[in-house]
N, CA, C and O atoms as a GROMACS GRO file, in nm:
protein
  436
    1UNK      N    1 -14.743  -1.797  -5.665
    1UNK     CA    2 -14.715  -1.822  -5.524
    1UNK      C    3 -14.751  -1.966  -5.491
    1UNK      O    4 -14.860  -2.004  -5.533
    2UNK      N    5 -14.671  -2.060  -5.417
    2UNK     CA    6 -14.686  -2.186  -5.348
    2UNK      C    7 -14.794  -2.177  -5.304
    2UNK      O    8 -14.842  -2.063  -5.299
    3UNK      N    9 -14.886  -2.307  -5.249
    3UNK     CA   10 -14.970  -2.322  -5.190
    3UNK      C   11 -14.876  -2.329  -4.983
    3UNK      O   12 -14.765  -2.366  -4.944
    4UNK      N   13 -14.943  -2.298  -4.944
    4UNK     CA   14 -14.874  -2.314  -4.794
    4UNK      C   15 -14.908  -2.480  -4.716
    4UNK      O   16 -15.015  -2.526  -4.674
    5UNK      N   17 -14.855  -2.502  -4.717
    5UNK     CA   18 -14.843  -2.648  -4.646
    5UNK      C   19 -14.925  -2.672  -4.537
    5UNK      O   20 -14.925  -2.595  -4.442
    6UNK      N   21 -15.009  -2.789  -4.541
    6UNK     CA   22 -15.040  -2.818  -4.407
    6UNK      C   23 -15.081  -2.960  -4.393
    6UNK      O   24 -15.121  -3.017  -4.494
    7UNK      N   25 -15.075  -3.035  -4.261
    7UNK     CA   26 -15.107  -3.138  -4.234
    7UNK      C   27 -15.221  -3.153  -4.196
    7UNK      O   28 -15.280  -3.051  -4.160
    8UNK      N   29 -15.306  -3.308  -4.188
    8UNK     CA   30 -15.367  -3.297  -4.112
    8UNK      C   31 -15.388  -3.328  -3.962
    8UNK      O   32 -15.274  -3.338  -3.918
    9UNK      N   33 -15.474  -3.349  -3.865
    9UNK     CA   34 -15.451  -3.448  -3.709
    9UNK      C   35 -15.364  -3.591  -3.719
    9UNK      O   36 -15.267  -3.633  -3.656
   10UNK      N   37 -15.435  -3.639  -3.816
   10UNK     CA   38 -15.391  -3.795  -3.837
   10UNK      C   39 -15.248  -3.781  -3.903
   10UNK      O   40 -15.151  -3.835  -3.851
   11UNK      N   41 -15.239  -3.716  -4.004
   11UNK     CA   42 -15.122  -3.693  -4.012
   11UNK      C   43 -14.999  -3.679  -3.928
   11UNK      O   44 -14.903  -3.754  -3.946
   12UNK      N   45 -14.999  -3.561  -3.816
   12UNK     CA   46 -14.968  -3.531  -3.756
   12UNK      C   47 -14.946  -3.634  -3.628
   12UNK      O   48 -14.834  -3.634  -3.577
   13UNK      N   49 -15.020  -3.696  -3.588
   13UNK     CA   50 -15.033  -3.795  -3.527
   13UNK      C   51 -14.930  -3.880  -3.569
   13UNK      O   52 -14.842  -3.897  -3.484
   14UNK      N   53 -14.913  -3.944  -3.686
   14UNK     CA   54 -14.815  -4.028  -3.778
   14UNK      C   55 -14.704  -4.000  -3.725
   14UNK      O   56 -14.664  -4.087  -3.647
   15UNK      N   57 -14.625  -3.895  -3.740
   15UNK     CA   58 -14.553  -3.807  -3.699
   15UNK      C   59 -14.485  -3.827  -3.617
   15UNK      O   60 -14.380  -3.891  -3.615
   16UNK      N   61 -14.545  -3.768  -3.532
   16UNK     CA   62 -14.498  -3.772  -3.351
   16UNK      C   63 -14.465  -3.942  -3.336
   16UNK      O   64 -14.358  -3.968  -3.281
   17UNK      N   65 -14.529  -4.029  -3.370
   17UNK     CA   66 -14.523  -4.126  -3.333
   17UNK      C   67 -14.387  -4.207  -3.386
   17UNK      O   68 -14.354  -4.322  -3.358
   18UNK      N   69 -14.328  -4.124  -3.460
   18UNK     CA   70 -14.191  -4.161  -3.542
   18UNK      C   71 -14.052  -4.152  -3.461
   18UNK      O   72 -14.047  -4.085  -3.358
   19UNK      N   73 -13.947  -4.217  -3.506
   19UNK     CA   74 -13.858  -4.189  -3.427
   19UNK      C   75 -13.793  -4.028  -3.424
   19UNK      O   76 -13.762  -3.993  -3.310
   20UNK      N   77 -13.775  -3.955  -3.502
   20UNK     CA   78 -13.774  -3.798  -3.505
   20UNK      C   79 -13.856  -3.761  -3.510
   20UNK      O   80 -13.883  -3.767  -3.630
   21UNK      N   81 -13.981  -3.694  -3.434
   21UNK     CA   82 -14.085  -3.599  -3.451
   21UNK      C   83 -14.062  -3.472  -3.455
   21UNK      O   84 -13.977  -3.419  -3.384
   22UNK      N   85 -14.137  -3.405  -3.541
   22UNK     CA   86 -14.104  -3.286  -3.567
   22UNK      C   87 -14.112  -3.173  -3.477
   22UNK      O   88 -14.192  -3.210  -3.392
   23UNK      N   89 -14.068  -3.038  -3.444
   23UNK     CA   90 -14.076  -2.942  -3.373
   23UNK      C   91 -14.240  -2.931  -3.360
   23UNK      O   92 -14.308  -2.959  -3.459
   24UNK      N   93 -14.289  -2.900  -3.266
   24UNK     CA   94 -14.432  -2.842  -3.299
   24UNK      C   95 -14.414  -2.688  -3.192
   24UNK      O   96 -14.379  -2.656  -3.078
   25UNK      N   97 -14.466  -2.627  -3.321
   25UNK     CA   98 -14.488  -2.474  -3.289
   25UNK      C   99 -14.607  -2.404  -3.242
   25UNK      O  100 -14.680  -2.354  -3.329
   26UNK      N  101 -14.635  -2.394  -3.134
   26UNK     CA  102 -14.755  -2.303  -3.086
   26UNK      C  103 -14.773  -2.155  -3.097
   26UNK      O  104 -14.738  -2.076  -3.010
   27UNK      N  105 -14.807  -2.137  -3.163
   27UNK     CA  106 -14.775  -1.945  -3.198
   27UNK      C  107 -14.916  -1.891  -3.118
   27UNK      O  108 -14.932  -1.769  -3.131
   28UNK      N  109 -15.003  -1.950  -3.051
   28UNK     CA  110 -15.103  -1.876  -2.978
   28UNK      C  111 -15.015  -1.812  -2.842
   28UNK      O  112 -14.899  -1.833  -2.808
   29UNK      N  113 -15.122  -1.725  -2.779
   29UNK     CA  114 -15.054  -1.613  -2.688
   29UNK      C  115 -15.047  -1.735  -2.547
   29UNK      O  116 -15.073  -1.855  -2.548
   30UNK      N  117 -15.007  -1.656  -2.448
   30UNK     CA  118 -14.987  -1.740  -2.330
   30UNK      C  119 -15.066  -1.770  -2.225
   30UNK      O  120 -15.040  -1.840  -2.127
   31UNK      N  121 -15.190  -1.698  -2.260
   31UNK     CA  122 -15.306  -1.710  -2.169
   31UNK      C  123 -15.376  -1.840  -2.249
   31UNK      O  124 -15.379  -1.945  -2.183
   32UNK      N  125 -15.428  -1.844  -2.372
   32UNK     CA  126 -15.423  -1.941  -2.449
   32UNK      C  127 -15.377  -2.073  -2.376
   32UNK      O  128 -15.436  -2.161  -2.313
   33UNK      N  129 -15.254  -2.049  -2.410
   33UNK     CA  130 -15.108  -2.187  -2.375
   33UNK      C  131 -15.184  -2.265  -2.278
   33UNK      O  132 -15.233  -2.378  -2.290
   34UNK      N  133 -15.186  -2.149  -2.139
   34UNK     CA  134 -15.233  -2.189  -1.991
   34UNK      C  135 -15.372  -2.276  -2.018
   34UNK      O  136 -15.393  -2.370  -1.942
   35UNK      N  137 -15.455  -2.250  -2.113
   35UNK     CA  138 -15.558  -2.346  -2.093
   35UNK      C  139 -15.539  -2.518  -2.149
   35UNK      O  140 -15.546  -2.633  -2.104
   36UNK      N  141 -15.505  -2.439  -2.294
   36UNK     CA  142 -15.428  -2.632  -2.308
   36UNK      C  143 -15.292  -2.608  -2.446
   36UNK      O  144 -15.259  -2.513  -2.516
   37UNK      N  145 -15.247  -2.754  -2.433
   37UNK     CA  146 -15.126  -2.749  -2.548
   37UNK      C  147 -15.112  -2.853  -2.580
   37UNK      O  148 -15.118  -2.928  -2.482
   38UNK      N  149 -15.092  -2.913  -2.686
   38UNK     CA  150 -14.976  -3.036  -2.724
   38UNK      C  151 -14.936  -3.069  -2.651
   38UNK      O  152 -14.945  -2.983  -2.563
   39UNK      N  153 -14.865  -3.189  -2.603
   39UNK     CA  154 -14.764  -3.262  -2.503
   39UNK      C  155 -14.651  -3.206  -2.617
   39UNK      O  156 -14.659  -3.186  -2.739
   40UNK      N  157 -14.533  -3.190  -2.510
   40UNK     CA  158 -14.416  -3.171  -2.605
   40UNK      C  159 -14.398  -3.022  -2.720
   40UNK      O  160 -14.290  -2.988  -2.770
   41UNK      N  161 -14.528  -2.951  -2.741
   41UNK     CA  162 -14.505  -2.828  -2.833
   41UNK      C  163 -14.432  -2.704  -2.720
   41UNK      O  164 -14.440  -2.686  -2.598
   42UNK      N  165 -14.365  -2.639  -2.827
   42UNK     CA  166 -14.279  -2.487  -2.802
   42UNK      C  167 -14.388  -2.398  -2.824
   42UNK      O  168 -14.478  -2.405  -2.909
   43UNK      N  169 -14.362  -2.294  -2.714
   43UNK     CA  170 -14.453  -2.143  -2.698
   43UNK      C  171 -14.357  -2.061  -2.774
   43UNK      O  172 -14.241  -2.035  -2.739
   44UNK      N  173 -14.441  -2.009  -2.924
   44UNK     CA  174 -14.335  -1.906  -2.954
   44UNK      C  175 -14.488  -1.781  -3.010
   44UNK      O  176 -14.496  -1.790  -3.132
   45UNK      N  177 -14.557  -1.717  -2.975
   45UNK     CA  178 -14.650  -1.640  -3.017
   45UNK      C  179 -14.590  -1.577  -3.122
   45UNK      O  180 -14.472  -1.543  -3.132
   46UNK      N  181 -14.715  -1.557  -3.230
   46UNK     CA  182 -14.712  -1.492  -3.327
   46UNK      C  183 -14.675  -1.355  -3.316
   46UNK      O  184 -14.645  -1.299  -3.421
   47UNK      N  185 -14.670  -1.279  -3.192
   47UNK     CA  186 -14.683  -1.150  -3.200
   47UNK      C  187 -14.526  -1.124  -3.152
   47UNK      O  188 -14.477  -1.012  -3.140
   48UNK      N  189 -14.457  -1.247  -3.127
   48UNK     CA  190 -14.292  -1.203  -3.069
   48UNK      C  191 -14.216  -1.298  -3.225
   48UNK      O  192 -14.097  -1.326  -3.207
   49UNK      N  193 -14.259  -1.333  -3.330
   49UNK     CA  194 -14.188  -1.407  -3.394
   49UNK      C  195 -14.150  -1.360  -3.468
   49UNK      O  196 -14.094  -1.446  -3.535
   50UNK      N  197 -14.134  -1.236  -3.527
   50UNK     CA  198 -14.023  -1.187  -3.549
   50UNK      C  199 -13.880  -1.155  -3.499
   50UNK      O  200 -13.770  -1.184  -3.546
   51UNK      N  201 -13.904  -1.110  -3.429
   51UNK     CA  202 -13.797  -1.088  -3.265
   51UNK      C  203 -13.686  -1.229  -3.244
   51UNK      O  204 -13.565  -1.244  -3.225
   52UNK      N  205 -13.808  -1.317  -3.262
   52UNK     CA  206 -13.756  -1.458  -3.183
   52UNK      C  207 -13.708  -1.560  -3.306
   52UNK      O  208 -13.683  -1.680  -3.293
   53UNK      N  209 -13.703  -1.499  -3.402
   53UNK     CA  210 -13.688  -1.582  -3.544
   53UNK      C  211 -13.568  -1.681  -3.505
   53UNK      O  212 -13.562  -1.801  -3.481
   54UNK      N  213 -13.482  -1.582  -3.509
   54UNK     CA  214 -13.335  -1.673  -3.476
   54UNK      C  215 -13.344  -1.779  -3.382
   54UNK      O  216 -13.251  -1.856  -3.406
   55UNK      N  217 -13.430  -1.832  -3.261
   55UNK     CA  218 -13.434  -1.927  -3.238
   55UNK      C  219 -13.501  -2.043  -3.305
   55UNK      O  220 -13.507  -2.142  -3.232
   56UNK      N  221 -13.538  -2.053  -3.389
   56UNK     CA  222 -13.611  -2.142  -3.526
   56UNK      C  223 -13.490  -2.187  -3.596
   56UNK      O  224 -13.399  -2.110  -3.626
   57UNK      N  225 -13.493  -2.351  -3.631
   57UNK     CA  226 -13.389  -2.391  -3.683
   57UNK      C  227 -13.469  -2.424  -3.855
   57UNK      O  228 -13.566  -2.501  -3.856
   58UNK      N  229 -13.416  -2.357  -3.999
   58UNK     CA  230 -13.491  -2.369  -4.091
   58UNK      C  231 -13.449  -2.522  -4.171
   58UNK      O  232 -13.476  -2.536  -4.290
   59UNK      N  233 -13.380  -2.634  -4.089
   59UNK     CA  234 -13.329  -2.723  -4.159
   59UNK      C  235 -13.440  -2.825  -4.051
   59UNK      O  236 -13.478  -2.942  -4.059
   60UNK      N  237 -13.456  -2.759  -3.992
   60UNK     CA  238 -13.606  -2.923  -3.889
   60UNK      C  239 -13.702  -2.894  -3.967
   60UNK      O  240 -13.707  -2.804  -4.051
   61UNK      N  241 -13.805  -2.999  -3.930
   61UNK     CA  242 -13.945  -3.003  -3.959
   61UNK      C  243 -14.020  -2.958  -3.839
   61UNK      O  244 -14.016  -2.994  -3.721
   62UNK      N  245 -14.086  -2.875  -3.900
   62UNK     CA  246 -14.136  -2.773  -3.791
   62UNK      C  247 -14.353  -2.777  -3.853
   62UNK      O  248 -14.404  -2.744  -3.960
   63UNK      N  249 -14.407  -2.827  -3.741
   63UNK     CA  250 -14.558  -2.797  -3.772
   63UNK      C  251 -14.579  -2.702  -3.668
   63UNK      O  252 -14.522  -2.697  -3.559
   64UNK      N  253 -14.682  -2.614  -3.722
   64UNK     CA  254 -14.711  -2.484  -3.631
   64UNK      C  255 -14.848  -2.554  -3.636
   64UNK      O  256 -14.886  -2.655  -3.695
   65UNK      N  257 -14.919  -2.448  -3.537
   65UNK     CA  258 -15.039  -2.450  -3.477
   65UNK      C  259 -15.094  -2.348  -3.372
   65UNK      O  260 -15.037  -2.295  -3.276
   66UNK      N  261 -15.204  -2.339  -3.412
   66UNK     CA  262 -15.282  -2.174  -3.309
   66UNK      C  263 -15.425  -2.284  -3.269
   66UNK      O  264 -15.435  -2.403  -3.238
   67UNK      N  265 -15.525  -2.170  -3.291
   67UNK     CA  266 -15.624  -2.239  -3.184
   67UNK      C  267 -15.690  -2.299  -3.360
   67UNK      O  268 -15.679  -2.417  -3.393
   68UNK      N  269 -15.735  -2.227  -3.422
   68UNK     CA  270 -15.819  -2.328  -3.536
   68UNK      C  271 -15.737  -2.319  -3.662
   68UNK      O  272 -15.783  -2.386  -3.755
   69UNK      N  273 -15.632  -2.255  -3.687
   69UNK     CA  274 -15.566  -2.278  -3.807
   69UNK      C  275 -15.487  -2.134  -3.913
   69UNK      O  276 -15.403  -2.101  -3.997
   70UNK      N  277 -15.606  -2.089  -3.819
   70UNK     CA  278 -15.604  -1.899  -3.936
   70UNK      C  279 -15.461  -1.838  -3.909
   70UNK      O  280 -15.395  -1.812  -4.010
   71UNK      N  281 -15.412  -1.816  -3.798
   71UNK     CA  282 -15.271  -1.768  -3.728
   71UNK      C  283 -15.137  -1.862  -3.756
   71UNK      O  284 -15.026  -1.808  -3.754
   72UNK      N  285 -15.154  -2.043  -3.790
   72UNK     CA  286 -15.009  -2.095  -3.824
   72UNK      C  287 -15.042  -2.078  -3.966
   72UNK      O  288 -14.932  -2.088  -4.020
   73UNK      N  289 -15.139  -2.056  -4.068
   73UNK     CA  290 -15.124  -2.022  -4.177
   73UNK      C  291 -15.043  -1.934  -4.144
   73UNK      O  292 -14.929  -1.969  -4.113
   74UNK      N  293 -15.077  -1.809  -4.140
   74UNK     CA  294 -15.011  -1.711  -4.146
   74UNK      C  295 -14.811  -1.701  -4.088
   74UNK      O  296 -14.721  -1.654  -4.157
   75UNK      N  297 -14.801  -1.738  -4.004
   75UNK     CA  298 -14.688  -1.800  -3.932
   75UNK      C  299 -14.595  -1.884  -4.037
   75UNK      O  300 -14.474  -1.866  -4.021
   76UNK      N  301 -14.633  -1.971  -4.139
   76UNK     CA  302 -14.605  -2.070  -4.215
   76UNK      C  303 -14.586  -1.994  -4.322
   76UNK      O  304 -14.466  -1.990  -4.352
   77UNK      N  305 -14.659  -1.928  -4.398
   77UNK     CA  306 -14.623  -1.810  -4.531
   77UNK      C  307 -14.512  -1.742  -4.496
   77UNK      O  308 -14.422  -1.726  -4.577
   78UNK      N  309 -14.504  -1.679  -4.330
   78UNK     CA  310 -14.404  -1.580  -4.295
   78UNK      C  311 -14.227  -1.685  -4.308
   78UNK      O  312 -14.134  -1.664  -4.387
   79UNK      N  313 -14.237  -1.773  -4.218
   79UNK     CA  314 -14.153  -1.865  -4.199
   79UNK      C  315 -14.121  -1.888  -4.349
   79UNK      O  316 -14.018  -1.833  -4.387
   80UNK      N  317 -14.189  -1.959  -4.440
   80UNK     CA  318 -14.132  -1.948  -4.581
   80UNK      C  319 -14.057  -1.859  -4.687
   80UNK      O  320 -13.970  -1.874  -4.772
   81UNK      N  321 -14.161  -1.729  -4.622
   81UNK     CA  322 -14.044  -1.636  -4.710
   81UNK      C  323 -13.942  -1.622  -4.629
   81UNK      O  324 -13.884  -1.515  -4.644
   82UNK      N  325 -13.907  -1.676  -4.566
   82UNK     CA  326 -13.725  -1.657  -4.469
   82UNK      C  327 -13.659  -1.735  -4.466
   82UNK      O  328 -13.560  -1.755  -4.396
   83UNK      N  329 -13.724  -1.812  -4.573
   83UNK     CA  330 -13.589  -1.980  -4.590
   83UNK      C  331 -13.637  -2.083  -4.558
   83UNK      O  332 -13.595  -2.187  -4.609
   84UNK      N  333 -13.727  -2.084  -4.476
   84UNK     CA  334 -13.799  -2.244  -4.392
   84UNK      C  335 -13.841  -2.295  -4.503
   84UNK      O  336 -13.874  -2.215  -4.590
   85UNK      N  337 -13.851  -2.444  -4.535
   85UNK     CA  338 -13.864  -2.484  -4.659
   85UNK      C  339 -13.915  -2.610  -4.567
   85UNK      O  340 -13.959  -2.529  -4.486
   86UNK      N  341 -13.940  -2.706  -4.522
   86UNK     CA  342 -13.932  -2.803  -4.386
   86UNK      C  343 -14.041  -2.769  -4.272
   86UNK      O  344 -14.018  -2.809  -4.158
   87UNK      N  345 -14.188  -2.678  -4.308
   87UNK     CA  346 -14.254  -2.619  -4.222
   87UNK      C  347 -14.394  -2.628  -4.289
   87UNK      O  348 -14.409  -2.594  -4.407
   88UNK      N  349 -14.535  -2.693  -4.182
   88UNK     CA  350 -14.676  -2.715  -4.248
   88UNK      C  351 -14.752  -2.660  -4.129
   88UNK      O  352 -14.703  -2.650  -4.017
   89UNK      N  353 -14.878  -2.625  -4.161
   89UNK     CA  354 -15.007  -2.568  -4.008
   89UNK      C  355 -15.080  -2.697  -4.037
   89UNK      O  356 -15.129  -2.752  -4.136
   90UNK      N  357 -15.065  -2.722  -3.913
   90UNK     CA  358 -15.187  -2.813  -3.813
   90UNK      C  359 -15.313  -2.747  -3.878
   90UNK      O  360 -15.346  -2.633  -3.843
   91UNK      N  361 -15.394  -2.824  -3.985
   91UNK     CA  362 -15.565  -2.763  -4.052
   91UNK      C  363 -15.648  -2.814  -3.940
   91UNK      O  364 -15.650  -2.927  -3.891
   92UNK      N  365 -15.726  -2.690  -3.904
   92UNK     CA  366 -15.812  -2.700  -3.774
   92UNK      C  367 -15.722  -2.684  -3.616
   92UNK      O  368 -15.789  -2.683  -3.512
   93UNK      N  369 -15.619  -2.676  -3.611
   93UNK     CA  370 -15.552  -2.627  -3.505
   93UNK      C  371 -15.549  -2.712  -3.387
   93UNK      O  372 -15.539  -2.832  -3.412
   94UNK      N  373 -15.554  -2.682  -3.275
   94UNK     CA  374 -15.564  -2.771  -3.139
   94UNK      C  375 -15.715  -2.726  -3.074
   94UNK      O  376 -15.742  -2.715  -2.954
   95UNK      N  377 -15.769  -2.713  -3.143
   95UNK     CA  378 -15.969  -2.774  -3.167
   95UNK      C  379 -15.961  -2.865  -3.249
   95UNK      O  380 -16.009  -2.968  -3.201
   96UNK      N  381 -15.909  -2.882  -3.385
   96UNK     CA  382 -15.931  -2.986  -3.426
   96UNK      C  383 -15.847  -3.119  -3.353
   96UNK      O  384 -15.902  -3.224  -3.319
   97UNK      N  385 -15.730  -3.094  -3.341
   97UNK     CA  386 -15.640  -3.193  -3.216
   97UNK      C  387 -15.747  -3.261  -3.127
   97UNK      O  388 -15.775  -3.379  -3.151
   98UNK      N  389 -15.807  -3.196  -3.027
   98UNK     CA  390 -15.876  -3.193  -2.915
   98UNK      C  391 -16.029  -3.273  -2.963
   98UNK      O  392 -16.058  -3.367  -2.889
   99UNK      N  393 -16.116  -3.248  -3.061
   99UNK     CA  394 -16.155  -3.349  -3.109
   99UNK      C  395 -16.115  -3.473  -3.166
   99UNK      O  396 -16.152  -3.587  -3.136
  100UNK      N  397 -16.034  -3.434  -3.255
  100UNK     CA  398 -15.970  -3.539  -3.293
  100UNK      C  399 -15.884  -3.666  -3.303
  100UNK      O  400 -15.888  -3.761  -3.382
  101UNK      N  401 -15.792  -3.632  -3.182
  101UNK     CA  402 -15.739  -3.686  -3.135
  101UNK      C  403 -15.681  -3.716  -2.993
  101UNK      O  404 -15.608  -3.807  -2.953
  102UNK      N  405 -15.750  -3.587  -2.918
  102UNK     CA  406 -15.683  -3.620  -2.778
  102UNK      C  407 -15.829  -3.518  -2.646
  102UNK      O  408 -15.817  -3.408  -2.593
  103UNK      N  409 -15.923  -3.599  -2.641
  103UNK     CA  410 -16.016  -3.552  -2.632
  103UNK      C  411 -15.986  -3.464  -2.454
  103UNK      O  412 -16.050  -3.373  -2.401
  104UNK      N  413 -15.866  -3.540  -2.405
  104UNK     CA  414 -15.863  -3.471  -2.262
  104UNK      C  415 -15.844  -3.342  -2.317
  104UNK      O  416 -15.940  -3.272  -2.286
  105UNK      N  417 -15.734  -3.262  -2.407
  105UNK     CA  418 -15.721  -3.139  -2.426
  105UNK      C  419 -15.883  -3.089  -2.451
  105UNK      O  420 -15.980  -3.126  -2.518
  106UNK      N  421 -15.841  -2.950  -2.329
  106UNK     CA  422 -15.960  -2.865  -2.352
  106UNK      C  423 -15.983  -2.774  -2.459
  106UNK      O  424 -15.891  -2.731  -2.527
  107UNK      N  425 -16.089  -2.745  -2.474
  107UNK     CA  426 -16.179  -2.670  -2.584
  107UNK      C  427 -16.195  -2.570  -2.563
  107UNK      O  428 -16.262  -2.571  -2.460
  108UNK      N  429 -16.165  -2.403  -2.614
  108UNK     CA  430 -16.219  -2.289  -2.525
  108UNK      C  431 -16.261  -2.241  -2.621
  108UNK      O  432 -16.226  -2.296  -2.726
  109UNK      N  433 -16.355  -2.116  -2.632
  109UNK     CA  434 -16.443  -2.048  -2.756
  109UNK      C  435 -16.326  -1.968  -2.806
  109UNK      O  436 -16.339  -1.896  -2.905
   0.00000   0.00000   0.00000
């Protein structure tokens, strides 16, 4: 089995800052969302992404992300076995973001 892909903040950072930046995927729930997000990321929760597959394009570059990392793993294995080949998790999630790089985003336990 592949190792599952992931970036890191700085990485990620790189990124965005490019002239195509990649999709960014939020798979946390929506109460979540409401406290903080990415500028620019899609709400697609883990618990409707099956359902919602078909709106996922498997030819973009797509980084997922939850709150610390454990859930776009998972999201990213799933997405792979269905063709996505073009798809990495944010390591440390949007806590690590939020330290890392964008200290206004809030922090919740």
């Amino acid at each position: 089995m592949q190792p599952i892909p992931t970036v890191s903040v700085q990485e990620l950072q790189q990124r965005l800052a490019q002239g195509a930046p990649p999709l960014l995927l939020d798979v946390r729930e929506p109460d979540e969302w409401q406290i903080c997000r990415i500028q620019g990321a899609a709400l697609l929760p883990m618990s409707e992404l099956s359902q919602r597959l078909g709106e996922l394009d498997p030819a973009r570059d797509t980084i997922v992300y939850c709150h610390h990392g454990v859930r776009s793993l998972r999201v990213v294995e799933f997405l792979m076995s269905r063709g996505f080949s073009r798809v990495a998790s944010l390591s440390g999630g949007i806590d690590a973001w939020s330290v890392l790089a964008e200290p206004s985003v809030p922090r919740y336990g």
